[in-house]
SEVO-712350 format. One record per residue (C-alpha): residue number from 0; x, y, z. Coordinates in pm, 1 decimal. Layout:
<kebas>
KEBA,NUM,X,Y,Z;
...
</kebas>
This chain:
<kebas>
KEBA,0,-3068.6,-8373.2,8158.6;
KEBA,1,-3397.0,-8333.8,8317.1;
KEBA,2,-3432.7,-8023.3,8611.8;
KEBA,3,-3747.0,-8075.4,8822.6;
KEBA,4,-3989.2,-7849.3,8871.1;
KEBA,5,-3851.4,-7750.1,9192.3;
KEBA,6,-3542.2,-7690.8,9041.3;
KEBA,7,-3634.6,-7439.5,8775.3;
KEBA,8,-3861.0,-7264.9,9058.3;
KEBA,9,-3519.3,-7198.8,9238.2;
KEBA,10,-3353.1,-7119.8,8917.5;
KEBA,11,-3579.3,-6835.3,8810.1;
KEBA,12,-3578.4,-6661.8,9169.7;
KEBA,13,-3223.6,-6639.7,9157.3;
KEBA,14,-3231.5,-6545.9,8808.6;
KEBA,15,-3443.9,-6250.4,8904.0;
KEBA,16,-3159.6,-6175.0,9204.7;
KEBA,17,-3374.5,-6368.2,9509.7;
KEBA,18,-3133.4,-6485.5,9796.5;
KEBA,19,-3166.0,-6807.7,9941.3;
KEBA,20,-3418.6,-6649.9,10239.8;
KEBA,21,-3599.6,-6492.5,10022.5;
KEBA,22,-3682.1,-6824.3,9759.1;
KEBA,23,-3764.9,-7036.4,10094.8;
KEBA,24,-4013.9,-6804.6,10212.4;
KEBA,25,-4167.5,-6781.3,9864.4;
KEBA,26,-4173.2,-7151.1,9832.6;
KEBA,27,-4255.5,-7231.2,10166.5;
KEBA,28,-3933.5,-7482.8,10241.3;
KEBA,29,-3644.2,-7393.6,10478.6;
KEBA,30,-3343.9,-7204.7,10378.3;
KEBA,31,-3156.6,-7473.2,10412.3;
KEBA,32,-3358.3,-7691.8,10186.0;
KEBA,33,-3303.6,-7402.1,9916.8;
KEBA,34,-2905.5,-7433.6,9970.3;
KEBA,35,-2941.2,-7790.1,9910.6;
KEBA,36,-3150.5,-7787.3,9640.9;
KEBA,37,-2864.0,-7551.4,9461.9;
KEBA,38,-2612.3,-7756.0,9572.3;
KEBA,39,-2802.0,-8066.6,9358.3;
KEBA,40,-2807.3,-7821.8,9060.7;
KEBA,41,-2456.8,-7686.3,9086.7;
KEBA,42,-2364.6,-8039.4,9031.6;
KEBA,43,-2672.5,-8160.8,8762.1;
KEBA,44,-2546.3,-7851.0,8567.6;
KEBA,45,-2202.3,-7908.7,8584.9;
KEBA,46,-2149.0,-7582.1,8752.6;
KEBA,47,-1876.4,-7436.6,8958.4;
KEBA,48,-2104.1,-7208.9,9176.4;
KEBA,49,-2469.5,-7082.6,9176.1;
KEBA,50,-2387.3,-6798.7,8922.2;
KEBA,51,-2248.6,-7037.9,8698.2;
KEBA,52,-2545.4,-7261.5,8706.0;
KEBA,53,-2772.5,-6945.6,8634.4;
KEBA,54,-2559.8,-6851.5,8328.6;
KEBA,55,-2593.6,-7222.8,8234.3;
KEBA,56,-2962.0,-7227.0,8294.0;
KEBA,57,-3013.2,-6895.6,8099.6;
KEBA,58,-2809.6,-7037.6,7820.2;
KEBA,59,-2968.8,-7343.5,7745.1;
KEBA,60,-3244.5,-7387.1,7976.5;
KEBA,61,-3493.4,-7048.2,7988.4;
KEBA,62,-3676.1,-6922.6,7736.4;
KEBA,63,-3864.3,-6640.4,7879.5;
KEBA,64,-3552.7,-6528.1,7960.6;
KEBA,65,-3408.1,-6537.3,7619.2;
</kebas>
């Protein structure tokens, strides 16, 4: 599975411990557009909840992480 580029932005910024506020005003989009934009990736990850889609994302995803 593919994650846009969008969707790793959003992933690293809550990697580092951004809120959803915080990642909109960085990216320039609406809070709301953030919360949807996890919501996609909760489910392209096969996630139960944000943290669980960072663990995921970490695991297999990041390698500057790593």
């Amino acid at each position: 599975m593919e994650l846009s580029v969008r969707e790793t932005q959003i992933l690293e910024f809550l990697c580092y411990g951004d809120g959803d506020k915080e990642i909109a005003c960085k990216l320039k989009i609406s809070p709301r557009t953030v919360q949807t934009h996890i919501s996609r990736l909760v489910l392209k990850l096969n996630a139960r909840n944000r943290i669980s889609a960072v663990a995921t994302y970490l695991r297999y995803y990041a390698k500057e992480f790593a």
